[in-house]
DRENTI-708556 format. One record per residue (C-alpha): x, y, z; residue in one letter. Coordinates in steps of 0.1 Angstrom, whole numbers, plus 5000, padded with zeros to 4 digits. Example, Ala and Ser with C-alpha at 12.3 -4.5 7.8 and 13.67 -1.06 7.14 Angstrom:
// DRENTI-708556
512349555078A
513749895071S
***
This chain:
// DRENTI-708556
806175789468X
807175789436X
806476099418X
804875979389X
802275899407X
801276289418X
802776429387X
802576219354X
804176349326X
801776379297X
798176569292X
794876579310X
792276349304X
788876379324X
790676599347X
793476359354X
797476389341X
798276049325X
801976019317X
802676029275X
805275749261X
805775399266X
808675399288X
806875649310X
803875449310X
805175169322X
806975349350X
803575489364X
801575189361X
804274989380X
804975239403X
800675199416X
799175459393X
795575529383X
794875269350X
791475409347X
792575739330X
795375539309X
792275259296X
789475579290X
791875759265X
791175489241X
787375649239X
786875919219X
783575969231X
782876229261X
779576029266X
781575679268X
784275759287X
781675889316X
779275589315X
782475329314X
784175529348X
781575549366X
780975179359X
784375099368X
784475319399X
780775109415X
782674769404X
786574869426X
784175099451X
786875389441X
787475599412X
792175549411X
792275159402X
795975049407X
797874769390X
797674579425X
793774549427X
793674459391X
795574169396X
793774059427X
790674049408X
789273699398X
785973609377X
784673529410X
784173909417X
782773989383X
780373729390X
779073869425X
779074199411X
776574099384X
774773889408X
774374229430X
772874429402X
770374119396X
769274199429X
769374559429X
766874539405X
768674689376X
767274659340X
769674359319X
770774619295X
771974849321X
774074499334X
774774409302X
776174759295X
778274739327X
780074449319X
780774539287X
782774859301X
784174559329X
785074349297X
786674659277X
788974749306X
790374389313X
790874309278X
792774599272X
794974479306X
795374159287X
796274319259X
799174549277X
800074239297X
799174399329X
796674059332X
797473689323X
793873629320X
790873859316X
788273739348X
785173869327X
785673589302X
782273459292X
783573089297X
784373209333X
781373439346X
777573389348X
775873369314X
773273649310X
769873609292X
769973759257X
767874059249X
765574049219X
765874469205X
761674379207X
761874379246X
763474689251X
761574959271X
761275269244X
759975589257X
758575839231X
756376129226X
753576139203X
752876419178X
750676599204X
753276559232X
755976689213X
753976979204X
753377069238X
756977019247X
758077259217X
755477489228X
756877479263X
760577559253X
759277869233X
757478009267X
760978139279X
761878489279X
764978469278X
766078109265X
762678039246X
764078069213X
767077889217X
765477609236X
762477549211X
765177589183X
766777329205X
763777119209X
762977099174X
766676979164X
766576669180X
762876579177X
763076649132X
767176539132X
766876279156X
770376419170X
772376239200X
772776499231X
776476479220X
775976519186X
773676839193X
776676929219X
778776979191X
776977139168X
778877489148X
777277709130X
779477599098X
778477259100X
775377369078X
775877309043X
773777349009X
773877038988X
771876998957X
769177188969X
768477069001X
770277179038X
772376909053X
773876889086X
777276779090X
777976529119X
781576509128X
780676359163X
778976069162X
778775779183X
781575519174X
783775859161X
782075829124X
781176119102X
777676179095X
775376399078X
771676429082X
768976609057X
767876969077X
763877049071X
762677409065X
761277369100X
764077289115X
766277569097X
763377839104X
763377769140X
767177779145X
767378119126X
765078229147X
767578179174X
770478279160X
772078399126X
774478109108X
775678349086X
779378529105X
782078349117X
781977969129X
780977969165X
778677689188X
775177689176X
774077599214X
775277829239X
774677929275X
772478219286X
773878209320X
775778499337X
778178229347X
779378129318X
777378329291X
778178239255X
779977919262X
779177629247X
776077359260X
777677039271X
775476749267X
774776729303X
773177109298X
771277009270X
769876679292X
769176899320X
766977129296X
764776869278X
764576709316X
763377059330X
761177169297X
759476759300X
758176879335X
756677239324X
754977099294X
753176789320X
754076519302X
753676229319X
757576119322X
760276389326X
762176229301X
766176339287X
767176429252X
767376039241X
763575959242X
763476269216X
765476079192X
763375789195X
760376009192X
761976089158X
762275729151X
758775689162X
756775939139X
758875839110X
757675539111X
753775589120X
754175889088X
755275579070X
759175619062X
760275269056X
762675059084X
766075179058X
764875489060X
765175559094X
767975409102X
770075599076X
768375899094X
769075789126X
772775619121X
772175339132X
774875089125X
772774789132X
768874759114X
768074559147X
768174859160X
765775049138X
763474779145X
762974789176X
760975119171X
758674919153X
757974659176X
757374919202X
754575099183X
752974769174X
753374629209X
750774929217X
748474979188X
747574579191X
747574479225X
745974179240X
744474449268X
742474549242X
740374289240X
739574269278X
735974319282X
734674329322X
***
């Protein structure tokens, strides 16, 4: 077996070696190595690279995807596998989303001339109904919800003041889990007055910055001093790996945990938290622009669909079912 295969020259990605140069490159991918690792480097996202392996490993049924079963792969198979997911039940944007990680990985074959022809081409495969950002499914807390849910994270003894400083963060800052993930305790700045938030992690790999409220700032000094040398703001209480820093799985994990103590109806993850900020800006009456430079939102589309959601409740035809 040709050694590249066990030992790649290069550096680790997602716990994989993947060889470093072009010459070597071509070596291992000819010689039957792993082209998943080589395609995820092109993420720069943690969060990304996850979601798009795992949806390549369900399409090839394995998680090392060789040169050999690239090639055998037609738009036949993309089209059964979509046709599968129909079945299975699965919600269009989570198909949608897996064959845009199918599309991102053949394209790039095209592109390094491992493929002729990319078999996810949309002149090829089943077409797929578009979604309107109006018929998304949104899940938010309201004011009284999220109270509860701060109130729970405070209840702790030992993590309470980190997890309702936590808590707070990404319902006021309407923060990504990997954005929070990230988060250093010199990433707080004063400008003109006010306390901003730097943002080096967003989605997409653009810098950000977001306004910090006195509540936020009081709850997270509470927690911890920002003053002293730069260290992670969110770190782990655990004897296992105390004062290490929360990855955004941890921080999921808590909000999923802390959703169930305070009874709220859904045990929901750190997302429906930033659309819960979305939410109340709108209802206190922060206009659509607003939001979404709060948010970073690249598209307004997306903005709007907090909108929608809100109205889809407050004026709904059950509401004028009288029995």
């Amino acid at each position: 077996m040709n050694p590249l295969i066990h030992k790649p020259p290069g550096v680790p990605v997602d716990g994989q070696m993947v060889p470093h140069g072009a010459e070597a490159i071509d070596q291992y991918v000819h010689a039957g190595g792993n082209l998943l690792p080589l395609w995820l480097t092109r993420f720069a996202s943690e969060h990304t690279r996850r979601a798009y392996r795992t949806d390549l490993e369900q399409f090839y049924g394995t998680d090392y995807v060789a040169l050999d079963s690239v090639r055998r792969t037609t738009h036949l198979h993309v089209d059964a596998h979509l046709e599968l997911l129909q079945r299975e039940g699965r919600p269009l944007t989570s198909v949608k989303r897996r064959l845009t990680a199918l599309r991102s990985f053949f394209r790039w074959c095209v592109a390094k001339k491992y493929l002729a022809e990319d078999p996810s081409d949309p002149n090829l495969i089943r077409k797929l109904p578009a979604i309107r950002p109006e018929d998304r499914t949104v899940i938010f807390l309201s004011r009284t919800e999220a109270r509860r849910l701060i109130d729970a994270a405070g209840a702790h003894p030992v993590t309470g003041a980190r997890d309702r400083a936590l808590i707070v963060a990404l319902v006021f800052l309407a923060l990504r889990r990997s954005e929070a993930a990230a988060m250093d305790t010199e990433h707080f700045h004063a400008v003109g007055g006010y306390t901003v938030l730097e943002l080096p992690h967003t989605k997409g790999g653009r810098f950000g910055e977001v306004k910090v409220p006195s509540i936020v700032l009081r709850e997270i000094q509470a927690y911890d001093d920002l003053s002293g040398p730069s260290r992670p703001l969110w770190r782990s209480f655990s004897n296992r790996n105390r004062g290490e820093r929360l990855t955004p799985n941890m921080i999921y994990r808590i909000v999923r945990r802390l959703s169930q103590e305070a009874g709220l109806a859904h045990r929901i993850g750190a997302h429906a938290l930033r659309h819960t900020a979305c939410t109340l800006a709108i209802e206190g009456g922060a206009a659509v622009q607003q939001v979404q430079q709060h948010a970073r939102h690249r598209s307004i589309n997306t903005t709007i669909q907090y909108v929608h959601a809100r109205d889809r409740l407050e004026n709904n035809a059950v509401d004028y079912i009288k029995v």
